[in-house]
Steps between C-alpha positions, in 0.01 A plus 500: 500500500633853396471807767187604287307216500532482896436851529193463276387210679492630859307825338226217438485355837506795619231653288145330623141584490341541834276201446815291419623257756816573643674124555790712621451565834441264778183594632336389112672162543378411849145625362581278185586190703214557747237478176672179399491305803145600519478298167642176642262222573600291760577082449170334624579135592270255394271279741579169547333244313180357634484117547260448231752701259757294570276174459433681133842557408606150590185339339582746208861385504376141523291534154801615282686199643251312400425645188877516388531106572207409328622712174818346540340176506311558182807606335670182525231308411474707184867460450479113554209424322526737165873688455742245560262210261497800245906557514553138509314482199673798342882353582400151337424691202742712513752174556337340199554869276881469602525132427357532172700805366793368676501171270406699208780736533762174560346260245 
């Protein structure tokens, strides 16, 4: 910063309207940090859970264990009973494909 600009700077602080805020002086930042605090909305702690909230939660908890076993359960038997017959199927023919251009390329 050159001598000016400071000079012309302080000329601006220095040079308020009376409606302006001032955050200058001390008394406008105890005022300021009064208004905050005012603003400030204490933690509130939550109440404890009731017994039949808890019985909820672990009946609730109890029904995605359930759930997620029997989805698991219908996965395999999906897996079992259609995908591994259908790539089974696919790697004999695929064995078959190889064996046949194989002993065409050779012969």
């Amino acid at each position: 910063m050159t001598c000016g600009n400071i000079r012309k700077e302080h000329e601006m602080q220095s040079k308020k309207k009376a409606s302006a805020p001032s955050y200058h002086t001390p008394s406008a930042r105890m005022n300021r940090i009064e208004n905050d605090a005012s603003t400030i909305i204490p933690f509130e702690r939550k109440p404890r859970p009731t017994a039949k909230e808890m019985q909820d939660a672990s009946q609730f908890k109890a029904g995605v264990l359930v759930g997620f076993l029997a989805a698991t359960i219908i996965f395999l038997i999906v897996l079992w009973a259609w995908v591994i017959p259908t790539m089974d199927g696919a790697m004999a023919t695929a064995q078959q494909a190889y064996e046949t251009t194989a002993g065409a390329v050779h012969a």
